[in-house]
C-alpha positions as CSV (number, residue, x, y, z in Angstrom):
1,X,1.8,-16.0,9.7
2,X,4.4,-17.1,7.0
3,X,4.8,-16.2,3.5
4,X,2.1,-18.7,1.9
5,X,-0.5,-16.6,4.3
6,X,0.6,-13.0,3.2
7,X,0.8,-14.2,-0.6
8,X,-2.9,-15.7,-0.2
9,X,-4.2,-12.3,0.6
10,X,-3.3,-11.3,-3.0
11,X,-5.3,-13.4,-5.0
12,X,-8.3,-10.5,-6.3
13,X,-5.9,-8.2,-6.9
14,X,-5.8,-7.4,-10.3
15,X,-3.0,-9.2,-11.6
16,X,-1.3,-6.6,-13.4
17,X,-0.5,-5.6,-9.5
18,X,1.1,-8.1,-8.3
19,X,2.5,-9.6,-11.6
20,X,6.1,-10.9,-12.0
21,X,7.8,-8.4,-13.1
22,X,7.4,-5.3,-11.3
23,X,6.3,-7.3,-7.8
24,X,9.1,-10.1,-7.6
25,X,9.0,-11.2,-4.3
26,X,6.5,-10.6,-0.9
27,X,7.7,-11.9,2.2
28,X,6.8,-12.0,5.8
29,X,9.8,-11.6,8.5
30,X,8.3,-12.8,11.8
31,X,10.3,-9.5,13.9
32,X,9.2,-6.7,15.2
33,X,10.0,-3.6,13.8
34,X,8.8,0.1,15.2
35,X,11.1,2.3,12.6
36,X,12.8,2.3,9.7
37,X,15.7,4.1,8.6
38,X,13.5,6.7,5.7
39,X,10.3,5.3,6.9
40,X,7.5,7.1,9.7
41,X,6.9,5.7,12.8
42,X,4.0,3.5,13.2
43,X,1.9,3.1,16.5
44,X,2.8,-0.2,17.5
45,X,-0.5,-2.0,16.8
46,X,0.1,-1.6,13.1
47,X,2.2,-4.3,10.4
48,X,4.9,-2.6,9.7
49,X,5.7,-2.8,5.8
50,X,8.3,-2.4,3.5
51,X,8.6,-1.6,-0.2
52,X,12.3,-1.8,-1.6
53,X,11.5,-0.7,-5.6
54,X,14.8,-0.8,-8.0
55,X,13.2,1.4,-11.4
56,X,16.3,0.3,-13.6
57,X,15.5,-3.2,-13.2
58,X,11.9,-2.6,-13.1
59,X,11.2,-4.7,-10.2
60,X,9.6,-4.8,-6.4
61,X,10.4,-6.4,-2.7
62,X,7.7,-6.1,-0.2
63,X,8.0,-7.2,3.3
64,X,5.8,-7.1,5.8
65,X,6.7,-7.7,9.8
66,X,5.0,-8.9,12.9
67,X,2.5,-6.9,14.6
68,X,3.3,-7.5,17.8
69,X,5.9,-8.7,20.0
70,X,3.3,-11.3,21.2
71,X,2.8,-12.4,18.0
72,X,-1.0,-11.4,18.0
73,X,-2.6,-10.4,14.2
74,X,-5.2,-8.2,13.6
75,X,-6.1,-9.4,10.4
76,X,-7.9,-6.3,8.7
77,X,-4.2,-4.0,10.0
78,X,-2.2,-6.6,8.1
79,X,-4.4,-6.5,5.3
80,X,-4.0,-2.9,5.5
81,X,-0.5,-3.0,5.7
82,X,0.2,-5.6,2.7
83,X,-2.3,-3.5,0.3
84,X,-0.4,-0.1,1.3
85,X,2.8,-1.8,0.0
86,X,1.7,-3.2,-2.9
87,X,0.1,0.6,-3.7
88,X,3.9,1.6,-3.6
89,X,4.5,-1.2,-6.6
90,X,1.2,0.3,-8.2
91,X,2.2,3.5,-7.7
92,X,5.9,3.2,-8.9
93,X,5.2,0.8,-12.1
94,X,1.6,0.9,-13.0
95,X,0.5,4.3,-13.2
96,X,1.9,6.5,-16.2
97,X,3.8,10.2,-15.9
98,X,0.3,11.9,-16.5
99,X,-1.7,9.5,-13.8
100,X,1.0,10.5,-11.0
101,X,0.7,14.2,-12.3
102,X,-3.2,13.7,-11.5
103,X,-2.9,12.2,-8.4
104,X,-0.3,14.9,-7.6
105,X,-2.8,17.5,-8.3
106,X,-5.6,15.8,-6.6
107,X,-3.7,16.1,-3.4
108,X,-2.3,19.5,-3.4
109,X,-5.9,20.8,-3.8
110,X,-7.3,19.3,-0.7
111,X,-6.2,18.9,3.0
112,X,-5.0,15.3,4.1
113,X,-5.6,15.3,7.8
114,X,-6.8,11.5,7.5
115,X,-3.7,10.1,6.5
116,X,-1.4,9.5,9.5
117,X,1.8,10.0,6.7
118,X,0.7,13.8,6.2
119,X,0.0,15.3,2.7
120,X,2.6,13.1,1.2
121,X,0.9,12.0,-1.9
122,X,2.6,9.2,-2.4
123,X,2.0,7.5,1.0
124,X,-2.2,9.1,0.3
125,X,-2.0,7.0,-2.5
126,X,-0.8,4.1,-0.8
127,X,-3.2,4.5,1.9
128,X,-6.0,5.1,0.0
129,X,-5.0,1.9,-2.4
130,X,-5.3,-0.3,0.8
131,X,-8.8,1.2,1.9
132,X,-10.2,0.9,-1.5
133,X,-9.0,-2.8,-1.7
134,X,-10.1,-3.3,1.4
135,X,-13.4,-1.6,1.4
136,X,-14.1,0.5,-1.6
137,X,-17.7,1.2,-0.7
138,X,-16.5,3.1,2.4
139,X,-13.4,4.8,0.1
140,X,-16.3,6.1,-2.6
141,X,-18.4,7.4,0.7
142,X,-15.7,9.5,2.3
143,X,-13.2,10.3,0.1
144,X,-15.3,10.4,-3.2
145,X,-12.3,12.2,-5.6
146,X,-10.0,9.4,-4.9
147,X,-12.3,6.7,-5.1
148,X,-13.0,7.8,-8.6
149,X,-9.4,8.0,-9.9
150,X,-8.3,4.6,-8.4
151,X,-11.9,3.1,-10.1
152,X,-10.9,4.7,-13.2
153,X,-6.8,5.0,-13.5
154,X,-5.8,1.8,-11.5
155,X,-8.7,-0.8,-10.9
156,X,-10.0,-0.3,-14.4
C-alpha cells in the first residue's frame, strides 16, 4: 500500500469531502499501530486511522497504518478505515451547528450497541459514514434513521 493507493480510494467521494481545504493531506505510514494516545483500541485485524483536525486553520491530516504486522490488507477494513477518517473531516467541516445538533439528537434517542466506539456520536457518525460509502444499500436496510440523514445532510 503507499499513499497513491489510499488517495485512489477517494475518487467518488463527493468532492466537497475530500477537497483542499478542509482535507489537506492523506497518508499511509506502513507501521503497525494497536493504540493511540486519545484513541480506542482496535482488534488487531482492523486499519488503524487517524484524524488530526486544526478548526482555526480550517484544515485536516488523515493517516491510515498497516493492518498487520505481516503486511496483509483486507481491502473492504481499509476501506473502512479510510472512509471513518474522512467522516471525522465531514463531520468537523462539512456539517453545520444545526446538522451536528441533529445527529446529536438522533443518537441520544436510540441505543448504539453496533458500534464498537459506544454511543459516542461522533465516532457513530464516522462509522456509519464509512458503511454508507461503502455499502449504502445495507446502511438504509439496518439502520434506516441514519441512512436518511447522511442521504439528505451530507451526500446531498
Amino acid at each position: 500500500m503507499n499513499d497513491d493507493e489510499v488517495r485512489s480510494l477517494l475518487r467518488g467521494l463527493p468532492l466537497g469531502h475530500i477537497s483542499n481545504p478542509p482535507l489537506r493531506t492523506v497518508s499511509y505510514v506502513d507501521i503497525v499501530v494497536t493504540e493511540e494516545k486519545g484513541h480506542r483500541r482496535y482488534p488487531p485485524e482492523h486499519v488503524l486511522g487517524q484524524c488530526d483536525t486544526n478548526r482555526e486553520q480550517g484544515i485536516a491530516d488523515v493517516r491510515l497504518f498497516r493492518q498487520q504486522a505481516q503486511g496483509n490488507i483486507d481491502t473492504y477494513q481499509f476501506k473502512l478505515s479510510i472512509y471513518h477518517e474522512i467522516g471525522h473531516v465531514v463531520f468537523q467541516f462539512g456539517l453545520t451547528e444545526e446538522q451536528k445538533q441533529e445527529w446529536y439528537a438522533l443518537c441520544v434517542s436510540k441505543i448504539v450497541s453496533w458500534n464498537p466506539a459506544g454511543a459516542d456520536p461522533l465516532e457513530h457518525f464516522c462509522d456509519t459514514y464509512a458503511y454508507y460509502t461503502v455499502d449504502a444499500t445495507m446502511v438504509e436496510k439496518v439502520f434506516s434513521v441514519e441512512y436518511k440523514f447522511l442521504t439528505k445532510q451530507a451526500f446531498c
